[in-house]
C-alpha positions in Angstrom: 78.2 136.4 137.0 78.4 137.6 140.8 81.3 140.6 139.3 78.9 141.3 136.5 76.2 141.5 138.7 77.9 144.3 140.8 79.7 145.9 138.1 75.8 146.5 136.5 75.0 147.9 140.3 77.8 150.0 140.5 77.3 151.3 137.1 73.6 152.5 137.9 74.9 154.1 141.8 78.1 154.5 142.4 79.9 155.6 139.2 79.1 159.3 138.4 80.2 161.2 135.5 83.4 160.5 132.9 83.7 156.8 135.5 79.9 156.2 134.9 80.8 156.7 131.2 83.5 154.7 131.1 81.3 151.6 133.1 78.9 151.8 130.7 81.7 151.7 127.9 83.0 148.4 129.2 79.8 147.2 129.9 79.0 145.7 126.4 82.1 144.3 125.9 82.0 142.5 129.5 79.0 140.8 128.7 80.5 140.1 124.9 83.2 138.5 126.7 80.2 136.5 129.0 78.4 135.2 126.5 81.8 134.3 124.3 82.7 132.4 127.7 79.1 130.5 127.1 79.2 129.6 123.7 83.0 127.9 124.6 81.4 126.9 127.8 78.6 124.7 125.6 81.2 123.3 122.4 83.5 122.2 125.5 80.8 119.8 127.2 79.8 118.8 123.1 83.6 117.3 122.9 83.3 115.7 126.7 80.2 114.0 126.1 78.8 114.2 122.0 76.0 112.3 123.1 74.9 114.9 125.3 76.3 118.2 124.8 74.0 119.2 121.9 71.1 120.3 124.3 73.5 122.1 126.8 75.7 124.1 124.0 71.9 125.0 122.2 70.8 126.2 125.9 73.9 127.9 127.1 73.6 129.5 123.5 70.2 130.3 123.9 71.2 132.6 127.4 73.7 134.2 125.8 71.4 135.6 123.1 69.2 136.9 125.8 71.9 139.1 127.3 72.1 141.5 124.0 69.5 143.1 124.6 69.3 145.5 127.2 70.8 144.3 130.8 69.8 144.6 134.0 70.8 142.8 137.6 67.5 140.6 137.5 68.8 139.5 134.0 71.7 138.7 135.3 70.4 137.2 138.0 68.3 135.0 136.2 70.8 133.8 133.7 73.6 133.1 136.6 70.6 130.7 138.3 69.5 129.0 134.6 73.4 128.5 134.0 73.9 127.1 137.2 70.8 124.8 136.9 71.8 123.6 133.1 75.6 123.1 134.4 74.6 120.7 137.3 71.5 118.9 135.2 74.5 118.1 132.3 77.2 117.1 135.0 74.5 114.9 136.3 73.4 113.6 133.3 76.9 112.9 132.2 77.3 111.0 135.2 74.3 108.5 134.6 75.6 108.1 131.1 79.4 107.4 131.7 77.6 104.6 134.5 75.3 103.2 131.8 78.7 103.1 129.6 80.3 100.8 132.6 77.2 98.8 133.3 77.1 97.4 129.5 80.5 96.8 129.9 80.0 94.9 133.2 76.8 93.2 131.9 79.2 92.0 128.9 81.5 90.3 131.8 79.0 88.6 133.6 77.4 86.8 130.5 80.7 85.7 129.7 81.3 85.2 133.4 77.7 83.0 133.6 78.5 81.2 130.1 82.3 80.0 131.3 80.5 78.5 134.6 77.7 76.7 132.4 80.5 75.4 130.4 82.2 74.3 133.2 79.4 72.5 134.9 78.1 70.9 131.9 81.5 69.6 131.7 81.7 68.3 135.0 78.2 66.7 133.8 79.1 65.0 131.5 82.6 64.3 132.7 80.6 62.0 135.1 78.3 60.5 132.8 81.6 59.5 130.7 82.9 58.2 133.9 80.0 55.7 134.8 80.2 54.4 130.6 83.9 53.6 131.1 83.2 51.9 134.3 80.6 49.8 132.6 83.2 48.6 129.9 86.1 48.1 132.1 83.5 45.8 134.3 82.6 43.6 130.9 86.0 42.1 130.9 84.6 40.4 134.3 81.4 38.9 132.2 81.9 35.1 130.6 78.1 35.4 128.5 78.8 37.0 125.0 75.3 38.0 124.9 75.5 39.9 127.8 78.7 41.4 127.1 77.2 42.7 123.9 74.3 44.3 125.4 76.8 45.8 127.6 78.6 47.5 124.5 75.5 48.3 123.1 74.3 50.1 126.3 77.3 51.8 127.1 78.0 53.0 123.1 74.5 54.6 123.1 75.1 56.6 126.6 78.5 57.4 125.3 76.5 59.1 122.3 74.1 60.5 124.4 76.5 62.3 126.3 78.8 63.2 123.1 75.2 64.5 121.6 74.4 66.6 124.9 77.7 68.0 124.9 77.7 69.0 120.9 73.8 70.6 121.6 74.6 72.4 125.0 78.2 73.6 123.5 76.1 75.4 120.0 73.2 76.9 122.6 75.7 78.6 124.8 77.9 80.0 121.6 74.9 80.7 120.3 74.0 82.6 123.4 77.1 84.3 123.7 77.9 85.4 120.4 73.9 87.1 120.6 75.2 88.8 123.5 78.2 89.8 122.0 77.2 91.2 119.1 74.6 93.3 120.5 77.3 95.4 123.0 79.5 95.0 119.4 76.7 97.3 118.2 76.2 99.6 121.1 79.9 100.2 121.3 80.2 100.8 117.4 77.3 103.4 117.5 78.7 105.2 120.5 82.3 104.9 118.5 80.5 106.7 116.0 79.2 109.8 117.6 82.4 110.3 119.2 83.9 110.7 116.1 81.2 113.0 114.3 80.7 116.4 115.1 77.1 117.0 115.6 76.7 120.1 114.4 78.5 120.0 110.8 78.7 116.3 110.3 82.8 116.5 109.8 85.4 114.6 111.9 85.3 115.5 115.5 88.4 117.2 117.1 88.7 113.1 118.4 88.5 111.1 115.6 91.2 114.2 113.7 93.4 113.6 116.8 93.7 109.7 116.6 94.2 109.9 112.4 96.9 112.4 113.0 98.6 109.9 115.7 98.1 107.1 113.5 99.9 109.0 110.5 102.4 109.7 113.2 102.8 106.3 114.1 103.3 105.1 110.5 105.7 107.6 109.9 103.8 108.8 106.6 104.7 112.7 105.5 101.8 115.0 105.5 100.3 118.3 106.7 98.1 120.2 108.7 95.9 123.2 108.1 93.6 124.9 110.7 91.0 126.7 109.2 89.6 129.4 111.3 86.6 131.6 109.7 87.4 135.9 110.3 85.5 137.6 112.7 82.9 134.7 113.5 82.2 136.5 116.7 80.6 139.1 115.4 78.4 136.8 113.3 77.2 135.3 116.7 76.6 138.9 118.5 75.0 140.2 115.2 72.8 137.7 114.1 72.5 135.2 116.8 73.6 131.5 117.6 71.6 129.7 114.9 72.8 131.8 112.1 75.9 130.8 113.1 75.5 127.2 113.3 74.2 127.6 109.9 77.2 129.0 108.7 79.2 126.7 110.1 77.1 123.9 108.9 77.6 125.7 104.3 81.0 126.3 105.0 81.7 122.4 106.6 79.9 121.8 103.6 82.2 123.9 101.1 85.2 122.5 102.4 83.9 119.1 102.4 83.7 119.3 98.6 86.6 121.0 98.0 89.1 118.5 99.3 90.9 115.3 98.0 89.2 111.7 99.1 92.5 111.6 100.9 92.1 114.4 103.1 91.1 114.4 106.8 88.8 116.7 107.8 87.2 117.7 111.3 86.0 120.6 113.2 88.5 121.3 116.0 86.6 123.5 117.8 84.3 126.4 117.7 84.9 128.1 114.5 88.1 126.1 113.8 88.5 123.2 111.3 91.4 120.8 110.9 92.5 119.8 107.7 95.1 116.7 107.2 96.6 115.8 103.8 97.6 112.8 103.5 100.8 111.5 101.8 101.8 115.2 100.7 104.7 117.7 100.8 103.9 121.3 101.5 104.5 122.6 97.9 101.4 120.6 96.8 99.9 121.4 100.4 100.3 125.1 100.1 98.1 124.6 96.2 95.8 122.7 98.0 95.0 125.3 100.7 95.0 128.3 98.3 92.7 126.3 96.3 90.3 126.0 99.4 90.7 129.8 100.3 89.4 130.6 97.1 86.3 128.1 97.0 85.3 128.5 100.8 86.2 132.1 100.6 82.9 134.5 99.6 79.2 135.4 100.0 77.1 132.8 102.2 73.3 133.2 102.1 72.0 131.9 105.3 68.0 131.6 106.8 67.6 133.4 110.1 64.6 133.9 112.3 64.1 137.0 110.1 64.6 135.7 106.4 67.6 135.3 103.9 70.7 137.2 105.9 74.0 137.6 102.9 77.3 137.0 104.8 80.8 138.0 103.5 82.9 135.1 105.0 86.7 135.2 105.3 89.1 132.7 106.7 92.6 132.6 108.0 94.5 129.0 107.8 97.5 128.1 108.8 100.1 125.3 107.3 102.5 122.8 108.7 104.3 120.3 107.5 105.3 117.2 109.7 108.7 116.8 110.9 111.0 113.8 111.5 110.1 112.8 115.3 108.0 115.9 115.4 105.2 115.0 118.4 101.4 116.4 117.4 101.1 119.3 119.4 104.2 120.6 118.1 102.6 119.9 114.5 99.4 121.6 115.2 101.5 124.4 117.5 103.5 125.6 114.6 100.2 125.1 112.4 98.5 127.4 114.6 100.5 130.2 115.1 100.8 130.6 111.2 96.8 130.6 111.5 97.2 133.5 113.8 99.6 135.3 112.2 97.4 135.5 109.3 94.5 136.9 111.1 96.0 139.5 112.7 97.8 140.6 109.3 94.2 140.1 107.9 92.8 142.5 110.5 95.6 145.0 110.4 95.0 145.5 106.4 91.1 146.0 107.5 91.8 148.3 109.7 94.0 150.4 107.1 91.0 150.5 104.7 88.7 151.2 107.3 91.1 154.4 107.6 
């Protein structure tokens, strides 16, 4: 922010003709590059922490829009200082979360830390009480009296109970107890599990939950492929139309691809505008029918609601396709998977480019 600060102050006093024209030239595409740099900035801290990277990738998102318009240095002086602010408030606020995470964790310990020692000294309880009963019998061998030996056996057989009772009652409070406490961390830990694994945004796999089914597959040593999806020109959608118009979009077309694929498939958003796609159990013949079935569902006009009305979108994607190899790690998979993905865009925006001509 400091170098785009004095590049805005050099471009208003220093700079003087074809150099002044050429700062204002780079100018846009600096700050294009800025606000890029945000949006990233705001999807990384959604995959660190889900349960709190919503509000900072909707505020970071939310500066960037206000450097379209026209810039100057307090601008960019007042969107360093907010970025700054919301940076150290998230850090902070990850911080306190990722302790609150430990201090279940420890709380679990202690209860079953406090519910061993109860255990143990009800034992030792009753370990004496059992102790003073077979006292009492080994002393009736002494007694002559029948009657009083009875009353003996009859004393000592109800303490013994007693004691067998207290243990049996004391033993169901204390599972009782524990399992209570159990099961409520069980259910803290399971809904935490949970947004990991869900992107907030579209409601698909996150890049987590793709990355542990795609180890798991590994593991097993099942066949199957990979596709990353990445939507054309998504940028632009951003820097034409806003942040929100492009979560929309993001949102239909999760939604598209969603109904498109098998009940076998895997699918998550892997970041940004990219979308990871996993078939399950298939060779990449019926992989590549698969995809080109997508392409042309996904593929289209999108009508999405903006601040201003109904906006009609022309959405292309490029994806690339991989098949798993024998011993063949992950990021070797997705590696190959993604250079294929690139190599398709750039053909894709070299033939634009030619019709553009």
């Amino acid at each position: 922010m400091i170098s785009i600060k004095q590049y805005i102050d050099q471009a208003q006093t220093e700079f003087v003709g074809h150099d002044k024209q050429k700062a204002k030239a780079l100018l846009p595409l600096t700050l294009a590059a800025y606000r890029s740099a945000l949006s990233e900035m705001g999807a990384c801290g959604l995959d660190v922490c889900p349960a709190l990277g919503v509000e900072l990738k909707q505020g970071l998102n939310n500066l960037a829009e206000k450097l379209v318009a026209e810039v100057s240095c307090e601008t960019v002086e007042e969107t360093e200082a907010h970025v700054r602010g919301r940076l150290q408030g998230w850090s902070r606020n990850v911080a306190l979360h990722n302790r609150q995470q430990a201090g279940e964790v420890k709380e679990i310990l202690l209860v079953m830390a406090h519910t061993a020692e109860s255990v143990g000294d009800r034992d030792q309880r009753c370990a004496q009480q059992i102790h003073e009963v077979t006292t009492r019998l080994n002393s009736i061998a002494n007694l002559e009296d029948l009657t009083e030996i009875r009353e003996s056996i009859k004393q000592s057989a109800s303490e013994l109970k007693t004691s067998i009772d207290r243990i049996a009652a004391e033993s169901k409070a204390a599972l009782d107890h524990l399992r209570g406490e159990v099961s409520a961390y069980q259910t803290k830990l399971e809904e935490a599990e949970q947004i990991a694994a869900r992107d907030s945004l579209t409601g698909l796999g996150s890049r987590l939950w793709v990355e542990t089914q795609i180890e798991k597959l590994i593991h097993a040593d099942a066949p199957f492929c990979v596709a990353i999806i990445d939507i054309n020109e998504f940028k632009k959608v951003n820097d034409k139309h806003g942040h929100l118009v492009g979560d929309e979009l993001l949102k239909q077309f999760a939604t598209e691809m969603r109904s498109v694929c098998r009940s076998t498939d895997l699918l998550g958003r892997w970041g940004g505008d990219e979308f990871m796609l996993v078939l399950d159990r298939c060779g990449i013949d019926e992989a590549t029918s698969q995809i080109d079935r997508l392409r042309e569902w996904v593929c289209g006009d999108y009508t999405v609601q903006g601040n201003s009305g109904a906006r009609k979108l022309q959405v292309d994607a490029s994806i690339g396709l991989a098949e798993r190899q024998p011993a063949e790690s992950m990021k070797d998979l997705v590696d190959r998977a993604d250079a294929q993905m690139y190599q398709q865009k750039a053909a894709s925006r070299t033939t634009k480019n030619q019709h553009a001509r």
